[in-house]
N, C-alpha and C positions, 0 to 999 in steps of 0.2 A: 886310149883313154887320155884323155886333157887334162892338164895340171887344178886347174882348179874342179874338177873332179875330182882329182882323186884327193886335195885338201880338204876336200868336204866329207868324204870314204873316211880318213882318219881323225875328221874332227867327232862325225859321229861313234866310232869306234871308241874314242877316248872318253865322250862321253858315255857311250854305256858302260861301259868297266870303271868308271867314277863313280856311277850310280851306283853301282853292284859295290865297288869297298866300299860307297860310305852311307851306304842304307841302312836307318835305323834300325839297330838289332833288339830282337826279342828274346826273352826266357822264359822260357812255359812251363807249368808244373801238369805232370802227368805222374799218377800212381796212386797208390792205395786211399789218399786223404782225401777223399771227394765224398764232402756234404750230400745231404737231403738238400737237394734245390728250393723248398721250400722253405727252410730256415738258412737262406741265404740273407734275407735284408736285417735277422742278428747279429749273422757273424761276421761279412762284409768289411767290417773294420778291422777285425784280427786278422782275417785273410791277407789282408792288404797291406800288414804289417812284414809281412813276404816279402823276399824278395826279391820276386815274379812280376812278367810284365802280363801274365795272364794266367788261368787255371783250364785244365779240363773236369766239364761236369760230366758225371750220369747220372742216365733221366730213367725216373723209374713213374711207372702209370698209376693212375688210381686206380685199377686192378691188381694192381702188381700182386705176386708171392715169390718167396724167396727158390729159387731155380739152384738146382745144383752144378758145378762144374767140378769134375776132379776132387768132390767130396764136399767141396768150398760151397758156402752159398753164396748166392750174385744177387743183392736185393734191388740191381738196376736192370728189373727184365725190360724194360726198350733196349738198353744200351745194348743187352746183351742177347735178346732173344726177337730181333728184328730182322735178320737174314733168315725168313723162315716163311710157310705160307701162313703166319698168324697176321693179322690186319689189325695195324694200331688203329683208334679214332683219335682225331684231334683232338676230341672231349676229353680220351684218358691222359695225353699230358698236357690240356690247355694250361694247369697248373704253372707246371715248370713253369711256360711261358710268361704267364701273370707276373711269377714270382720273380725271373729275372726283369722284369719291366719296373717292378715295383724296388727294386734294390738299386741303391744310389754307388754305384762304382767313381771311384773318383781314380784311381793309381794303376788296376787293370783296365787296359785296352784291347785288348788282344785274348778273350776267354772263346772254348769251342765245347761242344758239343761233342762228349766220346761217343762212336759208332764201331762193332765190332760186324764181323761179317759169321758170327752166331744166330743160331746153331749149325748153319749151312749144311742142313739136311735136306738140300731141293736141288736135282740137276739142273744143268747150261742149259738144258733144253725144255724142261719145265714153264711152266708159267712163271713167273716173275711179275706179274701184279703188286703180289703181295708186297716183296722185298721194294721194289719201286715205289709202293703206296709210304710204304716206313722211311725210305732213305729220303722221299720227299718231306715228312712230317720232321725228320732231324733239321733239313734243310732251315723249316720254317719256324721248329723255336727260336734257331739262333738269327734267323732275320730278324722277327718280331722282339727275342730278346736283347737282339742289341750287340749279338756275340759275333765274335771275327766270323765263326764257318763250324767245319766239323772236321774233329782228330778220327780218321778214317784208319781202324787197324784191323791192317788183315790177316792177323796170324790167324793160323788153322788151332785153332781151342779144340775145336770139339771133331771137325770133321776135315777131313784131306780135298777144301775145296779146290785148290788150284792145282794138283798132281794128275796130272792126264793120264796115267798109267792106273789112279786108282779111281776113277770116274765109271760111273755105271756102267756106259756103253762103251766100253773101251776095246770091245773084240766086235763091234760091228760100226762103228764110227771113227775114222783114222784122227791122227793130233790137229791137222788140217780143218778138220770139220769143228773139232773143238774150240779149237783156237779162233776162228770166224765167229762162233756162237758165244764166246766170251769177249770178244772186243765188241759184240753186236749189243752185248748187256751193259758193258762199260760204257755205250755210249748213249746208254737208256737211263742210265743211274746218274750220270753226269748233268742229262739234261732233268729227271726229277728234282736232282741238285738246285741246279740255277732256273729251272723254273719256277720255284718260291723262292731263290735268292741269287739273281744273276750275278753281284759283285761276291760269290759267298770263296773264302780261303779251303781248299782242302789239304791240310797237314796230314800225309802219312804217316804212318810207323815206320816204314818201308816203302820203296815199289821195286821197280826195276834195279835197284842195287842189290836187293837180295839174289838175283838171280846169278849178277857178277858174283857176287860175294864167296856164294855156298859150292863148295864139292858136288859133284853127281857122278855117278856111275849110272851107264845104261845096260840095258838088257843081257848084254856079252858079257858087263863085266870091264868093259871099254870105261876109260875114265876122264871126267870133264874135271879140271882143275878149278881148285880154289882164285880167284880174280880172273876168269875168263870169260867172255862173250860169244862163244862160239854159238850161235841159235839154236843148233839143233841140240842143244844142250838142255832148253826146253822143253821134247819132247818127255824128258825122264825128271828133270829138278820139282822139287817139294812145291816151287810156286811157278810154276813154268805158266800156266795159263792166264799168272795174273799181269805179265807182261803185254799180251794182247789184248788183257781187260784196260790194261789204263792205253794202249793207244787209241782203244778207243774213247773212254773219258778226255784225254788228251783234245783227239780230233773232234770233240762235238763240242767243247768247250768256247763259251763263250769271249768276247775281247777282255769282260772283267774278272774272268775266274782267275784264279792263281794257285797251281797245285806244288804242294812243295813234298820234294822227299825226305823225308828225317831222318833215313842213314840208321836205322836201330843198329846197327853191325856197330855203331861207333861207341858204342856201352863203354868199352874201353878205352876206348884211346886217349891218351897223352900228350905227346909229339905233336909239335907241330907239320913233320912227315905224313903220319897219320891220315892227317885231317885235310891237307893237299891233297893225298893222292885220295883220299873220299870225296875230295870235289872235283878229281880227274874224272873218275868214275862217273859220277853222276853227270858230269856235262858233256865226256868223249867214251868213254870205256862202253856205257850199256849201249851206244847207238844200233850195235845191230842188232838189237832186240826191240830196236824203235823203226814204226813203219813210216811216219810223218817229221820227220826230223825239224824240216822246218818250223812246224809248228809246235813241237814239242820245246824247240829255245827259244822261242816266246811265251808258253804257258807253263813251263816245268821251273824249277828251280831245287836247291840244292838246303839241305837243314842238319842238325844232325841232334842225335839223342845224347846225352851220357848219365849211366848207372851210378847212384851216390851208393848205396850201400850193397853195391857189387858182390855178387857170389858170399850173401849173407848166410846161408843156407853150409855153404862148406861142406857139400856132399853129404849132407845128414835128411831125413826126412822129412818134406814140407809139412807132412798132417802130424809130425811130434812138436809144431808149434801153434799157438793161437795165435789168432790174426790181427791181439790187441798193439801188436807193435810194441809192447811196455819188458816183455822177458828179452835178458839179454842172449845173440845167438851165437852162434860156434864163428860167423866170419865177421861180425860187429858185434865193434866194442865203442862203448861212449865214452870212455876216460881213457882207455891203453890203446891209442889210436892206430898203433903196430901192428895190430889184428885185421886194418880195416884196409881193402884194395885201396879206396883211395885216402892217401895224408892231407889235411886241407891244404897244403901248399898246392897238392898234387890234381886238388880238386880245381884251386884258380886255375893253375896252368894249363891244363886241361879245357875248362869254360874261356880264359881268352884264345884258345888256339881254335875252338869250336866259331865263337862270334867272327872272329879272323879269317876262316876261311866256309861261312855259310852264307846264304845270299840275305837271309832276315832273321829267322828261327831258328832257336836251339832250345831245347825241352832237356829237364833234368827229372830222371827216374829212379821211384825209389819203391819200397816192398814194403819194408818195416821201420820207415822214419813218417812223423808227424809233424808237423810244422805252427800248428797255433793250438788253444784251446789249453784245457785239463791234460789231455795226455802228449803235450809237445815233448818233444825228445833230440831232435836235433841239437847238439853240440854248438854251442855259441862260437867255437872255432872254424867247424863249416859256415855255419850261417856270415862269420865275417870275410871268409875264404870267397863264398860264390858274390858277396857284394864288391869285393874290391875287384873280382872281374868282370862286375857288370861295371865296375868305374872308370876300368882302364878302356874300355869302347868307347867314352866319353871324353876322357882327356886328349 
């Protein structure tokens, strides 16, 4: 290799890793405070008094009724009841659509579109119309409304979709066959994606770090450790399928998509250790759970979540609380902040160590805090807490 080859190998290199520290970072709100999209172009201004460079909505139909989950009602049945053979029309949320068109966003840039992979009560090998008909329709409010993409979360709510050991045909179909028939669907949902919205952002909750992340035990009793990538660890982990789902999303994806992982695992962390080795993870650790590598570090990137009002709950019963966010609970407290996981110092330091080591996105998650309106609750000491770390990415 010739010198001036290889000057040009490290000029490009130093460019990308330039791009990558000083790309404008983002903070997303993700959690319980999500309006009726409808009565977006009211409140618009109070939202925006956040401070967030963007929100997730759910979309609920003109059909809609309220669905139960875990006792809870879900009054955003698209959001929530679209991985199913139920077939949305455009007609039942042309709404939303309208409504975000018609709402004058001046401060968020960056809002998505919640999609959950609810009820998933349809096999790998099923038809899939239906859910492709829906994941297209999410695609297409947020093209048409204007929004970055869609926050794509796949926890198992309701049903054990990505666990190949608990999959219908599991005594007549090997992990092998599964595993094909789920990167076959990732790379169908990908393209109803960016077929109504070719430059669209997918923000997970999760992907392929959950698999490093989690413990598994398989059938003997043999055990996968917590941080490990060993593949066949797959065949037995909680979301083992969903690895093969996003390589295939991954490999069908377009030159303008951009799928980023949110790192949900990072609810916790503090440390700036932490948050390094959660972007070790995401860009070296999962690889062998990645079939396309190359293209996977071109279209993948790295984000991470953190929990403000963290393990609020304090091992006590979810259904002995309402869902008004307004009673005080056993792990948050609004004035004795001793109570609360995190201290707002601990909440900056935290949020700069997240924009520090994420490639654009960091979403802040929360259960039982409100942020604008009649029932705002958030602590003016958080709220000055998470601004002075969106400042120090600026200075």
């Amino acid at each position: 290799m010739n010198c001036s080859r290889i000057v040009i190998l490290i000029i490009a290199a130093f460019c990308i890793s330039f791009s990558t520290a000083h790309a404008e970072k983002k903070l997303i709100y993700v959690g319980i405070d999500k309006p009726d999209v409808n009565s977006l172009p009211q409140i618009v201004e109070q939202m925006e008094q956040t401070p967030f460079d963007g929100w997730t909505f759910g979309i609920r139909s003109k059909n809609a009724h309220l669905s139960l989950l875990d006792g809870r009602p879900r009054k955003f049945d698209f959001t929530w009841g679209s991985w199913s053979n139920r077939v949305f029309t455009q007609d039942e949320i042309q709404s939303s659509i309208d409504s975000f068109k018609n709402t004058k966003f001046k401060k968020f840039t960056d809002n998505f579109v919640y999609l959950c992979v609810t009820p998933g009560d349809i096999d790998w090998f099923d038809s899939y119309d239906a859910v492709l008909n829906n994941v297209g329709l999410a695609a297409l409010i947020a093209k048409e409304g204007g929004l970055k993409g869609v926050f794509f979360d796949p926890e198992e709510y309701e049903t054990p979709l990505w666990n190949y050991q608990k999959q219908r045909d599991v005594k007549t179909k090997s992990f092998d066959e599964y595993a094909a028939q789920a990167k076959k669907r990732g790379a169908e949902v990908m393209q109803a994606f960016q077929n109504a919205y070719p430059e669209i952002t997918i923000l997970l909750a999760f992907g392929h770090s959950a698999n490093y992340w989690y413990e598994t035990t398989d059938n003997r009793g043999n055990n996968f450790p917590k941080c490990s990538s060993d593949p066949n660890k797959l065949h037995y982990a909680d979301y083992g399928l969903l690895s093969p789902f996003l390589n295939g999303m991954v490999e069908a994806a377009g030159p303008k998509v951009k799928i980023v992982d949110g790192w949900e695992n990072a609810y916790f962390f503090l440390r700036a250790k932490e948050f390094a080795n959660g972007r070790a993870a995401v860009r070296e650790k999962v690889l062998p759970f990645v079939s396309d590598k190359g293209k996977y570090s071109k279209v993948y990137q790295c984000g991470f979540g953190i929990w403000l009002d963290a393990n609020w709950l304090d091992g006590k019963n979810r259904d002995d609380y309402p869902a008004d966010g307004r009673k005080e609970y056993p792990g948050w407290n609004n004035k004795d902040f001793s109570r609360n996981y995190f201290q707002p110092e601990e909440i900056e330091m935290s949020l700069k160590n997240a924009f520090k080591y994420s490639d654009e996105y960091v979403w802040l998650y929360v259960e039982r805090l409100f942020y604008y309106g009649s029932i705002k609750n958030v602590p003016d000491e958080y709220i000055d807490a998470i601004c002075r770390a969106k400042k120090s990415i600026k200075d």
